[in-house]
N, C-alpha and C positions, 0 to 999 in steps of 0.2 A: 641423478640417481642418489647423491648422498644428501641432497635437499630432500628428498624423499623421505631418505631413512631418518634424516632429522625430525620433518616433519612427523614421523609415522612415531617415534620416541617423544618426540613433545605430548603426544595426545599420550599417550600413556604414564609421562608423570603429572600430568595435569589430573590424569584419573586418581595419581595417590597426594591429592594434596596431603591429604592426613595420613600417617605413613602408620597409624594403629593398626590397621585391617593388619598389612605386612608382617609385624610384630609378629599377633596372634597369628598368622596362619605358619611362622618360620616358628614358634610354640608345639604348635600341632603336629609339623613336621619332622621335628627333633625328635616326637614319642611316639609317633604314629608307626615312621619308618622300622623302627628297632620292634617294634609290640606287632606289629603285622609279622614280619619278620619270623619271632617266635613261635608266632600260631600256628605256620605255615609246617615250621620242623615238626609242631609236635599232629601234625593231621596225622588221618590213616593213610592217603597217598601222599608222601612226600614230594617236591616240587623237580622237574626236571632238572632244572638248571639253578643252579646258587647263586646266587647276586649279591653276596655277602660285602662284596670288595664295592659295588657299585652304592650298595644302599647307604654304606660306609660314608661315601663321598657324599649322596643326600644330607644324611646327619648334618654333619658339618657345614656342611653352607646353610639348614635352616637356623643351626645353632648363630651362626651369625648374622643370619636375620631373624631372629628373634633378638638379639642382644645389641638391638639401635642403639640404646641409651646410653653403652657402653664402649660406641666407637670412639675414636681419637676425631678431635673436631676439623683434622686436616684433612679427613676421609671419606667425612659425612656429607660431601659432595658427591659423591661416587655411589650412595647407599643404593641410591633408583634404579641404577645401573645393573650393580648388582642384585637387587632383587628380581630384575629381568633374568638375568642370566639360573638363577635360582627356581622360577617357576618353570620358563624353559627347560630345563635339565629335569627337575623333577616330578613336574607333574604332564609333560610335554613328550620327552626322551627316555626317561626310564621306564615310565607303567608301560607304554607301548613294546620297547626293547624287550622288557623283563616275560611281559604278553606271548609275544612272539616265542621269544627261545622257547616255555612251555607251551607251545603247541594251542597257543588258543585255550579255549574252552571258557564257562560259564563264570568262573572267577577272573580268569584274565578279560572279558570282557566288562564286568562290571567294574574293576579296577581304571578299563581305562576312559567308560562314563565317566567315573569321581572325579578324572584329572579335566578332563573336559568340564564338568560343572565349574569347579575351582578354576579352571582357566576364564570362565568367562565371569565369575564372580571379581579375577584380581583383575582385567584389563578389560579395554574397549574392544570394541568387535573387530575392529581391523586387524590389533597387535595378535585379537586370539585367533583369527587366521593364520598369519602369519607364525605363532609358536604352534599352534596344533600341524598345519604343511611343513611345516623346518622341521618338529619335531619327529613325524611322521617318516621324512625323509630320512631323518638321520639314524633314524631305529631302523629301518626297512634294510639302510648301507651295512651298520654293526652285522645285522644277523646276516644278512647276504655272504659279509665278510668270514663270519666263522662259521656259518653251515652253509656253503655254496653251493648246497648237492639239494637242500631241502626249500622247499617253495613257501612263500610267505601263507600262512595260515587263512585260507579263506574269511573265517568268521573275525578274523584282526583287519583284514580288508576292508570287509564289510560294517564293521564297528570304526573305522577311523575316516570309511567317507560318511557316515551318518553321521560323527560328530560334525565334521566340517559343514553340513548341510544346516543341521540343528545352530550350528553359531548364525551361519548364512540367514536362514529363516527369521529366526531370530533378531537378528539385526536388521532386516525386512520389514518385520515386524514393529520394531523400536522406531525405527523413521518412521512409517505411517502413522504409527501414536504420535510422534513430534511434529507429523507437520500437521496432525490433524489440531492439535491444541494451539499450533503457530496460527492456526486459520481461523482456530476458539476466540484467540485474546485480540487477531487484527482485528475481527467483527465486534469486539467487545471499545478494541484503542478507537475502533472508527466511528461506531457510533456513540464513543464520548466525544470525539473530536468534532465531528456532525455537528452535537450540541452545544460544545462551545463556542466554536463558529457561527453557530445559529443567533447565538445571545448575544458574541461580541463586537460580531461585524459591523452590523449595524449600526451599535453606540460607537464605534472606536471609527466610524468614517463621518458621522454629524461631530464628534468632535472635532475628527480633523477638518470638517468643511470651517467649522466656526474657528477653529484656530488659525484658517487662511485668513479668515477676515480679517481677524485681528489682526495679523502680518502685516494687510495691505493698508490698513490703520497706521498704524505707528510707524515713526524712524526703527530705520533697522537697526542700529547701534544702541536704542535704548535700552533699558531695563525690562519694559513689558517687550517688546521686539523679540529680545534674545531668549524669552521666556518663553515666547511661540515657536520661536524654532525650536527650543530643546521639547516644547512638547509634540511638535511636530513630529521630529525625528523618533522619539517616543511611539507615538501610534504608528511610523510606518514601520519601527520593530515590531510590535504586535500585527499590526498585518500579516507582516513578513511571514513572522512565527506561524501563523497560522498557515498563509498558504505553505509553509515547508511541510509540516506539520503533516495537512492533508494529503499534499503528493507522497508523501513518505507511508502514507496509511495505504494508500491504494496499491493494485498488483498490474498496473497497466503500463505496457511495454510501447516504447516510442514506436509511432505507424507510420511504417517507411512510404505508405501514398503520399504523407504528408509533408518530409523531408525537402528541405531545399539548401543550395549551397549555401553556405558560409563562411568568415572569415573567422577562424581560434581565436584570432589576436582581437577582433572586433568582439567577438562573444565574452571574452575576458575582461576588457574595457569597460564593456557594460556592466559585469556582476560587479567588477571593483567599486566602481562608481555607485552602484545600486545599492550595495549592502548597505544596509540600516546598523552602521558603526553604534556600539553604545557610549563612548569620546569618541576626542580626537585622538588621545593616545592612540586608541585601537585603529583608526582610522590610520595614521604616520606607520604605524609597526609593518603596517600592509605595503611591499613591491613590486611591481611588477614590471618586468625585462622581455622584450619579444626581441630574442636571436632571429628568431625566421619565421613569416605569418605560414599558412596552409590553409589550405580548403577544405571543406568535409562538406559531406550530406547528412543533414539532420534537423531537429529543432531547437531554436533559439533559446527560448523557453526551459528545455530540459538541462542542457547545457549549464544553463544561467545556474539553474537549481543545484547542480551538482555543486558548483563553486563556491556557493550559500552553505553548504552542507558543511563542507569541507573549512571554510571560511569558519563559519563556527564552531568548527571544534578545534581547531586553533587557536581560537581567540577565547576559549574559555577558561586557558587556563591564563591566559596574559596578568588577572593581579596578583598572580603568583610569583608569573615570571613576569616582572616589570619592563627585562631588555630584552627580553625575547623579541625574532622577525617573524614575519612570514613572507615568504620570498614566492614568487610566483612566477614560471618561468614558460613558454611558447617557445620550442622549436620544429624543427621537421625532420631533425636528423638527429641519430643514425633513423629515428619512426618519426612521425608525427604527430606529436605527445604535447600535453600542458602538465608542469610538474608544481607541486602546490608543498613547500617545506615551510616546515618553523622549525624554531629555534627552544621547542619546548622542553619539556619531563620527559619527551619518546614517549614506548608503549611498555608495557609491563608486559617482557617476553611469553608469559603462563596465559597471556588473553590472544596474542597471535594468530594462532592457529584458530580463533573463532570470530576472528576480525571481523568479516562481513557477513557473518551469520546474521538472520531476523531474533530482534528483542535482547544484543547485545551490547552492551551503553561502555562499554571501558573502562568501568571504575566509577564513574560519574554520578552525582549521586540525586541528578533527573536527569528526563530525556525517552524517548521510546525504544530506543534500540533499535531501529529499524534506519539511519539515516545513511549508514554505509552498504547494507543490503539494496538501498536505493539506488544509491551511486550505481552499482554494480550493476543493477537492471537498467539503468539507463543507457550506460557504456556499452555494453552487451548489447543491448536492442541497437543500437548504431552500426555495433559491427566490430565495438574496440573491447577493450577491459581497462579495468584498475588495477594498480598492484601499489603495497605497501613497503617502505623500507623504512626501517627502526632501530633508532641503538637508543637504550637505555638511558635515562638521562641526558641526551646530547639533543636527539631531534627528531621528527617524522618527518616523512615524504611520499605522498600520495602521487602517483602518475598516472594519468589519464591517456590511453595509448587507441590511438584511431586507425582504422584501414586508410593504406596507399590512397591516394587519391590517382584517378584514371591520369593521364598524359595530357594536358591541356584544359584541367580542370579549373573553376575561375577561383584567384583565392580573396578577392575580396566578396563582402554579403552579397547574395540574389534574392531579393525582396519574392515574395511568392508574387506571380499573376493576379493582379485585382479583377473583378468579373464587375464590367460596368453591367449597372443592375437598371438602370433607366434605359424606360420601353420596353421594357422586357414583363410578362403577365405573370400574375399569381393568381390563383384558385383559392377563394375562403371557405371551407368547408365546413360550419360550426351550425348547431342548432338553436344558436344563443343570438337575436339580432343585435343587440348592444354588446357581445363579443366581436361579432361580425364589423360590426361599428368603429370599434375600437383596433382591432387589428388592416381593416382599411384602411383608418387614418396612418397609422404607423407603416405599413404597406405605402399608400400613398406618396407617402415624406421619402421614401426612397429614389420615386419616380417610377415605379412599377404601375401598371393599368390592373384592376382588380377586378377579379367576375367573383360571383356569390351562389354558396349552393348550401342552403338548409340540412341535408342531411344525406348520409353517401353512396342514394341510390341515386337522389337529385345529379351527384358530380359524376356517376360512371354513366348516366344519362346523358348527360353534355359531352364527355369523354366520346363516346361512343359516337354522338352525331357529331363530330369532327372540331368541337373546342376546345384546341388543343392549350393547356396553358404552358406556360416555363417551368412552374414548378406548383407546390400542388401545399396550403397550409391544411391538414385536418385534425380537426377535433378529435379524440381517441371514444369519448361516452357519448353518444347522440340515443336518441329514440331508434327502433328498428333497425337498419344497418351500421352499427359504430364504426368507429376508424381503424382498427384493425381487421376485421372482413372484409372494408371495402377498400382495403389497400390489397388484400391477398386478392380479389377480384381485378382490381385494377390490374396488378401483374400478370394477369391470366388474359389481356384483351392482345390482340396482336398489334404490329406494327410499332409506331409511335406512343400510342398510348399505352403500352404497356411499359413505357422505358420511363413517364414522369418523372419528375424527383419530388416524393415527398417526405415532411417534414411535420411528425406531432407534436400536435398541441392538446397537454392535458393537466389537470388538476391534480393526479396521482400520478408523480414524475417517480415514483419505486423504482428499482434495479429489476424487480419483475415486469414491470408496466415497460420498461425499457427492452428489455430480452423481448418480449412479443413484437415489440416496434419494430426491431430489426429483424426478427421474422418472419416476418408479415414484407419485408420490405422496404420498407421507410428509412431514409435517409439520418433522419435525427429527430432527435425532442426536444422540445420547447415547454418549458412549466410556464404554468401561469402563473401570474403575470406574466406577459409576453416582456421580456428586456431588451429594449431599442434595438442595442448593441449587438447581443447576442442574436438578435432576428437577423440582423444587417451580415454577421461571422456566417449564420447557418443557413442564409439563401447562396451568398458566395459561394460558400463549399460544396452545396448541393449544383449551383450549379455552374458547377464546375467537373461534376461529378465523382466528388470525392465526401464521404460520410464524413461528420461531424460529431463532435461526443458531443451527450447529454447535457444540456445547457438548463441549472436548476434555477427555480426562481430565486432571487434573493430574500434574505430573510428578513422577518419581519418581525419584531420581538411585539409583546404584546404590551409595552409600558404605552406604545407608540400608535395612537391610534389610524393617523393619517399618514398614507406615501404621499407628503409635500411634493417629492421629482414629480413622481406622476401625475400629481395636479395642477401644477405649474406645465404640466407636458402640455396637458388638455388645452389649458389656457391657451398656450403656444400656437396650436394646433385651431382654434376654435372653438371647441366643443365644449367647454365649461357651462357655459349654460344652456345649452341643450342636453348633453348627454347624462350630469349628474341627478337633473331633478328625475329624469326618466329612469336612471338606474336604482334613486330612492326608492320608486313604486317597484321597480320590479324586485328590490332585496328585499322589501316588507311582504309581497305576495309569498316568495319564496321563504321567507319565514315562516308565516303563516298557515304555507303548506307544509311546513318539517310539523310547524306544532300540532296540526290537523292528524298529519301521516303517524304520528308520533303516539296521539291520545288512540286511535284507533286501532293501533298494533299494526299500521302496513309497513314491511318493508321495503318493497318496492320503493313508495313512498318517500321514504324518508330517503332512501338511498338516493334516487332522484334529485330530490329540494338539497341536500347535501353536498351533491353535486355541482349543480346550480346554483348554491351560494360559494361556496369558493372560486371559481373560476368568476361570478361577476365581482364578490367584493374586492378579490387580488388586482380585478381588471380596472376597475374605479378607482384602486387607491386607497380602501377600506382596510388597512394593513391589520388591526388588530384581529377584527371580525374574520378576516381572511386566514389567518392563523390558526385562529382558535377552532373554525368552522373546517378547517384543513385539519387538523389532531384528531377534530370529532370523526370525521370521514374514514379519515386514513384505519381509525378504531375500528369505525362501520364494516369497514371492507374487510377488517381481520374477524372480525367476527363476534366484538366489545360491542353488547346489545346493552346499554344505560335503559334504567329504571327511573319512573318517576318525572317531574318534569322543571327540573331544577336545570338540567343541562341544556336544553328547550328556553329554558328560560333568561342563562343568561347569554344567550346568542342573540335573544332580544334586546336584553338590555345594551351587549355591547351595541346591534344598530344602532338604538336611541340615542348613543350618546356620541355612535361616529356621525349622525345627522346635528346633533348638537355642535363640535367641531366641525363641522362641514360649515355651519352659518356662521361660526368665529372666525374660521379660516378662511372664504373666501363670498357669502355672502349667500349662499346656500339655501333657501327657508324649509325647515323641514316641515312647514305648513302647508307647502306649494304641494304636497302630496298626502294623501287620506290618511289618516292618522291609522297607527298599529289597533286592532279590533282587540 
């Protein structure tokens, strides 16, 4: 209870950081009360009841809130305090009291609006519940007390639950503007962050590929050696940074299908180890103490994240505080808690109370503000919470508190069930043969047996005559039945077939394109380019029977015109020299058709060829083309109808020049296919 009333006063001097408003209104008060007063004597009905003695006492308390500048400075700690007690009383307890005793009516009710607008002008909507009910209360007692025969005045009734509705509403109101602008600026943090990730990912993992090289090049105690590790360690902080970065943008809450035991002490081990230290200092300052391991259900993953979070905002202020620790502590009792303290600056009590609010950074002067509203939705999705302990200059202490674990629970890690995927069938459902081609082979390499269906009346045709597969890949854009009707078909057939697991594949991986997927049914999506890895996470999951998030292609920046992995995949795989010269001919036809569809004005058209070049150049490895031809689409589908044939044109030219790279890189001739018309 008196953590309450703390908290419920904290938010209310945090409302007067600048204590001016105060001043002027204890100003206003001082001349108001006495000049109302007199008008009142000299009306043609004088007033029932004299308040002379009470309005007396308002005076005087405005007088000394108006007269801040001139408190004693051993006092001026108490001033907030006081002005609580001061709006209370006067615009809270009196207008209503003074209401009352005369009998209501059309001035005492507008009197006691005014105190209600001022009440919610000087405090937050909590405190002005809170003073409008206390003060309501305590007028209602006084008149009870001296006229105990006479009944509270209807229209004073009725004017003092409106005001409390009016605050109510009000502050209704004020959250749904905030959380609607909280949801303005994620959309805004996210698709910068999107961006930056898009551009940095990519170069900051070929450097780190080429700095392994180097590594395995040299002595490791040299000069060039110790230059690769610190630039090592360098890009896996910007990784890091990024993925924190992302999970901290998104609003998605741990999905307890997914959850499996684990061990705290083993979860913790690994973020320690894992953090991308900026030194060693920071790396040495870092402790970690497991009094008692414990089991939870959850994921690894999220956990790990929280630690990172928390981990770095401890350690940012370290070249501040040079001796500063951070102490990280795993027990199970009296809860089953991970306690993460340093040795810092603490927290600046005035920011407390909005601790883990969205877009609130601590003083800090970058960062998104969102990394402890993380935390908190992660902890929460589990089933636990967070909570803060802070003293001023001495230290912080975040604790991570977990639900009991059942009687016999395991506390060391339980690996999730691996779904052996060899012998088991896929369905390719694509209208694209060299897509078909291409996710076979990768299909293949699993051990999985592949059947093939053109387009998704072909596969509910098969479905239907009894070829049943394991799991089901389809294309989302095909000609005449696309992958979203014929998955909502598909779930409509009875038996077996209607329980498939399938899994889209498409060129337009959107959060719209997604929401329909799982609508429609479908297990998960796959962007094109198809990624090994993630094909390999999303048959598992699927068939296992458990959804998969959104698996996007990796990005491709446009400096870069060739996916060297995926060309080297091909090679691996065989396909280099069959599959590339036939994907040449078929990217220049599809070009040919964008510029055909383009000169003509078909939409249709263009939307098609548009189509069909992103998903083959991502699929081939044509990263830039693939990119660029993905921006133009994604435009297309919003409804960016380009003019002219400049845009047309340099979709050619980048072909030309990824056929040019093609014969650099690995022997390619882009003669072996009809020249561009």
């Amino acid at each position: 209870m008196l953590a309450s009333l703390e908290r419920l006063f904290e938010r209310y001097r945090i409302h007067h950081e600048s204590q001016s408003l105060l001043q002027w209104i204890g100003g206003v008060g001082a001349v108001a009360f006495p000049v109302l007063y007199l008008l009142r004597l000299t009306s043609i009905v004088p007033p029932r009841y004299d308040d002379v003695a009470w309005r007396v006492v308002a005076v005087v308390l405005c007088i000394g809130l108006a007269l801040r500048r001139w408190w004693p400075e051993r006092l001026r700690g108490v001033y907030i305090g006081y002005s609580y007690l001061v709006v209370f009383y006067c615009l809270s307890f009196l207008m209503t009291f003074t209401s009352m005793m005369n009998q209501g009516g059309a001035l005492s009710v507008v009197n006691m609006v005014m105190g209600t607008v001022l009440i919610i002008l000087l405090a937050d909507w909590r405190n002005a519940v809170v003073m409008l009910v206390g003060g309501y209360a305590l007028a209602a007692g006084a008149y009870l007390y001296i006229e105990p025969t006479s009944p509270i005045p209807s229209a004073i009734a009725v004017a003092a639950l409106t005001s409390i509705l009016v605050v109510v509403a009000g502050a209704l109101s004020h959250a749904g503007q905030k959380r609607a602008e909280h949801e303005r600026l994620r959309q805004v943090y996210t698709g910068l962050a999107g961006s930056i990730a898009h551009e940095v990912r990519t170069p900051l993992a070929q450097v780190q590929h080429a700095l392994r090289r180097i590594s395995g090049q040299v002595s490791a105690g040299s000069d060039a050696g110790l230059a690769a590790e610190q630039g090592l360690m360098a890009v896996q902080r910007g990784l890091q940074s990024i993925t924190i970065t992302l999970q901290q943008m998104g609003d998605r809450q741990p999905q307890s299908s997914e959850f499996v035991w684990l061990s705290a002490a083993q979860c913790v081990r690994d973020a320690v180890a894992g953090y991308a230290y900026e030194s060693q200092q920071a790396r040495d300052c870092v402790r970690l103490r497991i009094e008692k391991d414990f089991g939870f259900r959850g994921e690894a993953t999220a956990i790990q994240l929280v630690v990172f979070n928390l981990l770095r905002n401890a350690l940012y202020y370290l070249p501040l505080h040079p001796q500063m620790t951070v102490n990280i502590q795993v027990s199970s009792e009296p809860v089953p808690r991970i306690a993460v303290r340093d040795t810092g600056p603490g927290i600046d009590p005035r920011l407390a109370s909005k601790l883990f609010q969205e877009f609130q950074t601590l003083g800090k002067a970058e960062g998104t503000g969102l990394g402890l509203s993380f935390c908190r939705r992660v902890m929460r999705g589990l089933g636990g919470d967070i909570e803060c302990r802070s003293e001023w200059g001495h230290f912080t202490e975040f604790t991570l508190r977990f639900p009991l674990a059942p009687a016999g629970a395991p506390v060391t890690t339980v690996a999730p069930a691996s779904v052996a995927l060899a012998g088991r069938s896929v369905l390719i459902v694509d209208d694209q043969p060299l897509n078909r081609t291409i996710a076979r082979a990768l299909v293949g390499e699993l051990g999985l047996t592949v059947m093939e269906a053109e387009h998704g009346q072909q596969a509910l045709d098969m479905l239907q005559a009894g070829q049943l597969p394991d799991a089901i890949l389809m294309d989302i854009n095909m000609p005449g039945l696309d992958g979203i009707a014929a998955t909502r078909r598909l779930r409509a057939l009875p038996g077996d077939a209607g329980r498939v697991p399938v899994l889209a594949l498409t060129a337009n991986d959107s959060a719209a394109v997604q929401a329909r997927a799982r609508q429609a049914g479908m297990q998960g999506v796959l962007g094109k380019p198809i990624d090994p890895a993630a094909l390999q996470r999303a048959l598992s999951a699927a068939l296992q029977g458990r959804s998969t998030a959104p698996a996007s292609p990796p990005p491709a920046p446009a400096a870069d015109l060739l996916s060297t992995t995926r060309i080297e995949n091909f090679r691996r795989l065989g396909l280099l020299d069959d599959l590339l010269p036939r994907a040449l001919l078929d990217l220049r036809r599809h070009v040919q058709s964008l510029e055909q569809a383009a000169t003509s004005d078909d939409r249709e058209g263009v939307s098609a060829a548009l189509h069909a070049l992103v998903g083959l150049a991502g699929e081939v490895g044509a990263q830039a083309l693939h990119a660029r031809a993905r921006e133009r689409y994604a435009g297309w589908l919003e409804g960016q109808r380009p003019g002219g044939e400049a845009w047309t044109r340099e979709l050619r030219e980048l072909l030309e020049a990824t056929e040019r790279a093609l014969w650099q890189y690995c022997g390619v001739r882009a003669e072996r296919v009809p020249p561009l018309a």
